[in-house]
C-alpha positions in Angstrom: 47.8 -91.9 62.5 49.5 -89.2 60.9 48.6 -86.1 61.8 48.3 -83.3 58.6 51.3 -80.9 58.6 49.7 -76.8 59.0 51.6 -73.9 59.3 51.2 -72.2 62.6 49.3 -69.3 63.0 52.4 -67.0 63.2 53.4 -68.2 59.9 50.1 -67.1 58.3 50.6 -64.0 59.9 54.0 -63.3 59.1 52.7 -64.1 55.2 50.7 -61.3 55.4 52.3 -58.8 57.0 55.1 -59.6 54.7 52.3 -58.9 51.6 51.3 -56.1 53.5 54.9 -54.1 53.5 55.4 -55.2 49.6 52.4 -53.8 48.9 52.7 -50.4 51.5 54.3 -48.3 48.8 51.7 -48.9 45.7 49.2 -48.1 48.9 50.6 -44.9 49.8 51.1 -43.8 46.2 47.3 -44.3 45.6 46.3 -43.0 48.6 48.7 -39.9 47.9 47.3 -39.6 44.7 44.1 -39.4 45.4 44.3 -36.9 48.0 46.3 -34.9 45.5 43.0 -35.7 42.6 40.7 -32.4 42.9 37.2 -33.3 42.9 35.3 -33.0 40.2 32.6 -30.4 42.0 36.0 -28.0 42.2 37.0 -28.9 38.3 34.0 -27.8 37.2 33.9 -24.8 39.3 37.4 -23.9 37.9 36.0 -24.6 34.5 33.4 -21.9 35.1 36.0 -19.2 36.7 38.3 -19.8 33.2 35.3 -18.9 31.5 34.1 -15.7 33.5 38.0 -15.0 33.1 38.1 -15.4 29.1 41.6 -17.3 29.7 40.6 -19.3 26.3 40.4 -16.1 24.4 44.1 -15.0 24.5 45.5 -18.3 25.2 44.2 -20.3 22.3 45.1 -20.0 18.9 43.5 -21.5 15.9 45.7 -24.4 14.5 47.3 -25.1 17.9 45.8 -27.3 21.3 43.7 -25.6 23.3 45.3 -23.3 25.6 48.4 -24.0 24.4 49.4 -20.3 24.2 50.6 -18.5 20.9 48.0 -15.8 20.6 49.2 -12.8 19.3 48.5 -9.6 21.6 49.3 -6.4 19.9 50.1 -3.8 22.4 51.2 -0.1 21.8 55.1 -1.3 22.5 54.5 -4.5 20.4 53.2 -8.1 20.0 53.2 -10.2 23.2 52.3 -13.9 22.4 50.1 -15.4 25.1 51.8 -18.6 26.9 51.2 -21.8 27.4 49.0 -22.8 30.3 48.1 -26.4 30.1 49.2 -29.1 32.6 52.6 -29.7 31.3 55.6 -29.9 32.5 57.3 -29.5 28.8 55.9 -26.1 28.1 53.2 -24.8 30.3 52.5 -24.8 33.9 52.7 -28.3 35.4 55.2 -27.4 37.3 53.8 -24.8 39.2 52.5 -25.1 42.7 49.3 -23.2 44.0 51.2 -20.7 45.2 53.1 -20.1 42.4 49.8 -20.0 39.9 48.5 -17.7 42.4 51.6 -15.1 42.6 51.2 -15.5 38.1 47.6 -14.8 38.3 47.5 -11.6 41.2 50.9 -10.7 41.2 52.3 -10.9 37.7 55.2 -13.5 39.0 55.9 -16.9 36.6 57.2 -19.8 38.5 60.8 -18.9 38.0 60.3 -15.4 39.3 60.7 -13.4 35.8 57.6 -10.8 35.8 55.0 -11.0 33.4 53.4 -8.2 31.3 50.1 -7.1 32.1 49.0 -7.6 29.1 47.8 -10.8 31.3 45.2 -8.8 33.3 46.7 -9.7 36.6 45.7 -6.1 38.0 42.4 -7.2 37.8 42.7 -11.0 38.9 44.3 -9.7 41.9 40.9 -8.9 43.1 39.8 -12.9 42.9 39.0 -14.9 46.5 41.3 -17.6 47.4 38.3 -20.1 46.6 38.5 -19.1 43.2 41.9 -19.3 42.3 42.4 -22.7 43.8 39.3 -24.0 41.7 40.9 -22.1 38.5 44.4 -24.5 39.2 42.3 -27.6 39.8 40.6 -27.1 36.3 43.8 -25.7 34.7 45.5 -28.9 36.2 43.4 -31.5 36.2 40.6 -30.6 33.3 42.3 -29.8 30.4 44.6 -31.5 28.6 48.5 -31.0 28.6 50.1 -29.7 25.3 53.6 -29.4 24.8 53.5 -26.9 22.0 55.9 -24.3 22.8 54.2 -20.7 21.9 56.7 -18.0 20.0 58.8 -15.9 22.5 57.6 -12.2 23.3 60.4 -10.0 22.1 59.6 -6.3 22.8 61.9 -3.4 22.1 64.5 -2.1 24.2 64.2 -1.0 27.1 60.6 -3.3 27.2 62.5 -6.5 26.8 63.6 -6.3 30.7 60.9 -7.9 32.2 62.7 -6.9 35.6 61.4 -3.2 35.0 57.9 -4.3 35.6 58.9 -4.6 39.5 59.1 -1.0 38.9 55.9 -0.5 37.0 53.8 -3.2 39.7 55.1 -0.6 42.8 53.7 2.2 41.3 50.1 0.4 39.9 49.4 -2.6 41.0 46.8 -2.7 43.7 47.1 -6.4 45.6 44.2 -5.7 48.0 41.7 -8.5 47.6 37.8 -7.9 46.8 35.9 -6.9 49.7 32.6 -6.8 49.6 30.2 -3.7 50.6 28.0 -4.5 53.4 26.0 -1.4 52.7 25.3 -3.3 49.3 23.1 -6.2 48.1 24.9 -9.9 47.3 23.4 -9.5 44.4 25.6 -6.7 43.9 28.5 -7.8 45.4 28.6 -10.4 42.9 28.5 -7.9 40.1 31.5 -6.1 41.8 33.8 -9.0 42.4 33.2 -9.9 38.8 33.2 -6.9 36.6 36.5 -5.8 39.1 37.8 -9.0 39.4 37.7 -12.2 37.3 35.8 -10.6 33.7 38.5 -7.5 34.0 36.3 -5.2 32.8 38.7 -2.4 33.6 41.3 -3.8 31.5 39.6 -2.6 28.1 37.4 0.1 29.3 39.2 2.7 31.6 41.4 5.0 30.4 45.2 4.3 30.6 47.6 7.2 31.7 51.2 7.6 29.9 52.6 4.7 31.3 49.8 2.3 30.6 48.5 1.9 33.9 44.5 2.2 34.4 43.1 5.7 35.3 41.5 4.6 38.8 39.8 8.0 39.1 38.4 7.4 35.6 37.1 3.4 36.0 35.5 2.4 32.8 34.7 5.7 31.5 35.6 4.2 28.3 39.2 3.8 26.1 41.3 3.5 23.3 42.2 -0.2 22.5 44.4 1.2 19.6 41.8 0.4 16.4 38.6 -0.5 18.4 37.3 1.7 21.2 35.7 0.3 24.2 32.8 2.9 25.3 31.5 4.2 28.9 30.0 1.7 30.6 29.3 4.0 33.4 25.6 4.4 34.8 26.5 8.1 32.9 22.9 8.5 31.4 24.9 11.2 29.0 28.6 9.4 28.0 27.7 5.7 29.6 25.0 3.2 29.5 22.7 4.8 32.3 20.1 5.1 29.5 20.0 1.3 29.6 18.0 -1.6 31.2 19.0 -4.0 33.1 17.8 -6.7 31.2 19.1 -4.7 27.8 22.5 -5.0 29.3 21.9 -8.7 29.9 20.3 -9.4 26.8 23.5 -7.7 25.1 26.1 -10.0 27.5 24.2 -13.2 26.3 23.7 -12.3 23.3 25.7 -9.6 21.7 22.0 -7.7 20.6 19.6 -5.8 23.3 16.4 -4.5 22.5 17.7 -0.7 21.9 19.4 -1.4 18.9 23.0 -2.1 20.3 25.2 -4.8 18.6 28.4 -6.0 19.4 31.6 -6.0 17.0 35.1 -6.7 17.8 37.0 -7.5 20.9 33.3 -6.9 23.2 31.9 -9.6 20.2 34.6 -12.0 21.4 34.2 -11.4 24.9 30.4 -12.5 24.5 31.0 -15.4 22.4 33.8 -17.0 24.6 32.8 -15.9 27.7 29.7 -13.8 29.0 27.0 -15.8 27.2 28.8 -19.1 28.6 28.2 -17.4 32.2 25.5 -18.6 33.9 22.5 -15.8 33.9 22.4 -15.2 37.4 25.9 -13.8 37.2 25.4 -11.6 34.1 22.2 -9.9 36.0 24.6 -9.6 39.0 27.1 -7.2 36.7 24.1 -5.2 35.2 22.7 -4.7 38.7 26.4 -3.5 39.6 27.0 -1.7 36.6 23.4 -0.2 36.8 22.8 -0.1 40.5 20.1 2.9 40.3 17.8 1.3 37.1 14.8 -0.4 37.2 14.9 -3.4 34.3 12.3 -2.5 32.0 11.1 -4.3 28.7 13.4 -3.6 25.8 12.6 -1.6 23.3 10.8 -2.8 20.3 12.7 -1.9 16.5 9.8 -0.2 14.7 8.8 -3.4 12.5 9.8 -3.7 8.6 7.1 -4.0 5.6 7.2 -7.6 4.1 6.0 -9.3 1.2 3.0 -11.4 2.3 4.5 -14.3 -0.3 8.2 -14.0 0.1 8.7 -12.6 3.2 11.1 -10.2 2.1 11.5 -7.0 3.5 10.8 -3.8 1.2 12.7 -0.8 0.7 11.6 2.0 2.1 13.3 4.8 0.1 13.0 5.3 -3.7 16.6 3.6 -4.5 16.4 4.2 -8.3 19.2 6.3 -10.4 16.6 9.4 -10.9 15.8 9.5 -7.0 19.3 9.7 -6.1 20.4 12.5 -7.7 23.3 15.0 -6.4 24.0 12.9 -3.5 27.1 12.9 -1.0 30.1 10.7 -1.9 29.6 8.7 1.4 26.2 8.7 0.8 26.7 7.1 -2.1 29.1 4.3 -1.0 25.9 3.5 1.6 23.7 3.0 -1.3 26.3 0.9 -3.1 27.5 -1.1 -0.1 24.9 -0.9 2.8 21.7 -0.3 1.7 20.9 -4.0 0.7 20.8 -5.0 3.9 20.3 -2.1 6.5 17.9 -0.8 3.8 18.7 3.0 2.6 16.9 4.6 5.3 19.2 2.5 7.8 16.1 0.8 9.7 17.4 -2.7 8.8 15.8 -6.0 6.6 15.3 -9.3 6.9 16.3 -9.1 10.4 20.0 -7.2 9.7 20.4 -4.3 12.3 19.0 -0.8 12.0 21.9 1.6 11.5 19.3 4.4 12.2 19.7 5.5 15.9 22.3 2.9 16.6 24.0 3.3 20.1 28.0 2.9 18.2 27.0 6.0 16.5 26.5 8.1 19.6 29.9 7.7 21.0 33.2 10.3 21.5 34.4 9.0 18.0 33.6 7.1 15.0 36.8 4.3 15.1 33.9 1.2 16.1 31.7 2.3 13.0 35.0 2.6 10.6 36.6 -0.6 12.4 33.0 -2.5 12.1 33.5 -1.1 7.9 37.2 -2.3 7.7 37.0 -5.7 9.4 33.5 -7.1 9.7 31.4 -8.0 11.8 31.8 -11.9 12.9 29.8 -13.8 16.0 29.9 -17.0 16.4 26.8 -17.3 16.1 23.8 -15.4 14.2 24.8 -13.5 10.5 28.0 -11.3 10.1 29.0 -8.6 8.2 32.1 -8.6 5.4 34.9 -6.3 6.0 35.3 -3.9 3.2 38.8 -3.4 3.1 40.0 -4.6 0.5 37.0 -3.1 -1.5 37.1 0.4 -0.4 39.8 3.0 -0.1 40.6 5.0 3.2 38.8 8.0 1.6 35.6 6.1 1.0 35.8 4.8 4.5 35.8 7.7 6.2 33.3 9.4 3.8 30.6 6.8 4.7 31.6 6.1 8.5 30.7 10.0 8.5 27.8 9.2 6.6 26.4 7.1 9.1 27.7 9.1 12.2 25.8 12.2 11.0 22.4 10.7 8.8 21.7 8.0 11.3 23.4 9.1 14.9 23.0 13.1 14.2 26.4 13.3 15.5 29.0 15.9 14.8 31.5 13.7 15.5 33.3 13.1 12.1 36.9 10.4 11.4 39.8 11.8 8.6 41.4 9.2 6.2 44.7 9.8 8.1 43.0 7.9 11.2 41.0 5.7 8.8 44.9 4.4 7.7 45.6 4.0 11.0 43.1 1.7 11.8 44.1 -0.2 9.1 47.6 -0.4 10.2 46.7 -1.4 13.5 46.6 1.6 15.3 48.9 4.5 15.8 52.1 4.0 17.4 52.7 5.0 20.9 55.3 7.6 21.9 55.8 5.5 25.3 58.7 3.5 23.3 60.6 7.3 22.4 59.6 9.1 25.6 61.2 5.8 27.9 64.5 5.9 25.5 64.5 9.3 25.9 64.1 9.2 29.8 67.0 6.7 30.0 69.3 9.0 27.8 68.4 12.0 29.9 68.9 9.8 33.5 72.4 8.1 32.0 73.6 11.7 31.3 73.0 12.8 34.4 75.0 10.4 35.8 77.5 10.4 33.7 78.0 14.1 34.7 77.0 13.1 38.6 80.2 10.9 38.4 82.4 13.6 36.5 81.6 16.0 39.2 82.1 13.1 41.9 85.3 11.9 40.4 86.4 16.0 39.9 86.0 17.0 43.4 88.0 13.4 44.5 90.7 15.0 42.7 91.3 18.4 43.9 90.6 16.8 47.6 94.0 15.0 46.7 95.8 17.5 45.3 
């Protein structure tokens, strides 16, 4: 009898420890990969530190892929365009290691070592745990989608175009320390801290800049210039800042861009809310208004004294006698209220139909009047809720001013008062900064002197030889 022919056992084996090393590379890859795949716990988590950051505010542009850079960012020395930061390798930042998107976000380093402006708030970011900006990479890496739109290039003038000089200007300013919390304080507001300091860069827009642009430390968020807008105290200052406030009107305002004194947000604060603060999750916007109001008890927001109504149409009724006879010898600015305003913030300013009260409104009780003509030039646009058209292409700087002053002195009983020379300003996008002529004239003066260092150098040499 025949017996079947089998392979022997070390045949079989053989078989599949030759499968085995085929298949050892495809392993490892996967295996590699994997390891290298953030979870999605830390994805998300970046997600929500891009968002306490704002990075989709100046790194998204309308017509282009998210985050795919190309924002303009007008700056006293110029426009800076915003770059690319999506996951590739083309044209953003797939390329760059952890430590690499760490040195770009706290340091003001790209990935092949040219210095960034910090018109990218890395003074502030520099503040942000290690936890955090390894969760920011995983989302930046591995949540978003790669675009290989190429933004324009920043071109500033001479001497500002030498990104090198920033070494220079990061020596002097940039603090590198990391957040540390106070153990005197509550986490509560250690939370508030690390993120009004750190990641939300409060600082960035509201603390004064010195000559060179850097951030008054002494001064933090005692309010400043953005150019056209002006972004107020936010200092517990019951006088200058926002110690008149309650907690849960500050909070109400972050979420929502309204609070229950009157206050409504316009401009670059109006983006920062609709992008970012009322995306944060609550428990992190009480955290800054326990910080930024340590000393405050939250109270219930005030109440706007309520508007007359028709029963049937729900409309709200004027208050004031609006016809021709009633107006008589009125001021121009007065007038361009009545012609322009009054229909919805009614002509004693208390507001219809759900429309703000201008009466007693908190921009209108600030060091100057550039929000009130900026809110009058541009409009006033949330993403949500009604806005306001900007008026100007309807109204000339002389009307502007006239019924900005208007409103500063009828409704805020301010003395503080805005001439059509800064009304065209704030038009043209601010005035321009006399850093550009003051660092050309600081290199002339320091090329000079060594020009006549070297003469004198070169002259003594001489007569030595002689």
């Amino acid at each position: 009898m025949v017996k079947p022919l089998c392979k022997p056992r070390w045949y079989e084996a053989s078989r599949h420890k030759a499968l085995l090393l085929a298949l050892a590379p495809w392993i490892a890859g996967a295996a590699l990969a994997q390891a290298d795949t953030p979870s999605r716990e830390l994805i998300q988590r970046g997600e929500a530190v891009s968002i306490a950051g704002d990075c989709v505010a100046c790194h998204s542009e309308p017509g282009r892929p998210a985050y795919s850079g190309g924002h303009p960012i007008k700056s006293p020395l110029g426009t800076i365009y915003s770059t690319n930061i999506t996951p590739s390798t083309d044209a953003g930042i797939g390329d760059y290691s952890l430590e690499q998107f760490s040195d770009a976000l706290r340091r003001g380093v790209r990935a092949d070592g040219r210095q960034l402006y910090p018109a990218m708030p890395y003074t502030a970011y520099a503040k942000m745990t290690d936890e955090d900006i390894e969760a920011l990479y995983a989302y930046f890496m591995h949540g978003i989608e790669p675009a290989n739109d190429a933004p324009p290039e920043t071109e500033l003038p001479f001497p500002f175009n030498l990104r090198f000089s920033m070494k220079a200007w990061n020596l002097l300013f940039l603090d590198s320390d990391p957040f540390e919390p106070d153990p005197e304080r509550s986490e509560q507001w250690n939370r508030g801290a690390y993120l009004v300091q750190g990641a939300t860069h409060c600082g960035t827009c509201h603390t004064p800049r010195n000559a060179l642009m850097a951030e008054k430390s002494s001064q933090a968020l005692a309010g400043g210039s953005l150019g056209t807008w002006y972004a107020p105290d936010i200092t517990d200052d019951p006088e200058t800042g926002i110690g008149g406030w309650s907690r849960r009107e500050l909070v109400d305002y972050l979420r929502t861009g309204h609070a229950g004194n009157g206050a409504t947000a316009a401009g670059p604060m109006l983006e920062a809310i609709d992008l970012s603060f009322s995306r944060m999750p609550e428990e992190d916007v009480e955290a800054i208004a326990v910080y930024l109001l340590p000393e405050v008890e939250s109270a219930a927001p005030a109440q706007p004294a309520p508007v007359e109504r028709d029963a049937q149409t729900n409309i709200g009724q004027l208050i004031d006698d609006d016809t021709p006879a009633a107006l008589g010898d009125i001021t121009p600015g007065e007038r361009v209220y009545r012609d322009q305003c009054a229909a919805c913030h009614a002509p004693g300013g208390q507001g219809l139909n759900g429309l703000p009260a201008l009466a007693g409104h908190p921009v209108l009780d600030k060091p100057n009047a550039d929000n009130v003509a900026m809110a009058i030039l541009v409009g006033v646009w949330p993403e949500h809720r009604q806005g306001m058209l900007g008026f100007a292409d309807e109204l000339g700087d002389q009307q502007i001013a006239d019924v900005t002053n208007h409103l500063m002195s009828e409704f805020g009983h301010s003395d503080v008062r805005i001439d059509t020379a800064r009304v065209a300003e704030l038009r043209a996008g601010g005035a321009p900064s006399a850093l550009l002529t003051l660092a050309r004239v600081g290199m002339g003066v320091a090329g000079v002197a060594i020009v006549v260092l070297l003469g004198a150098w070169l002259l003594r040499r001489r007569r030595r030889t002689r």
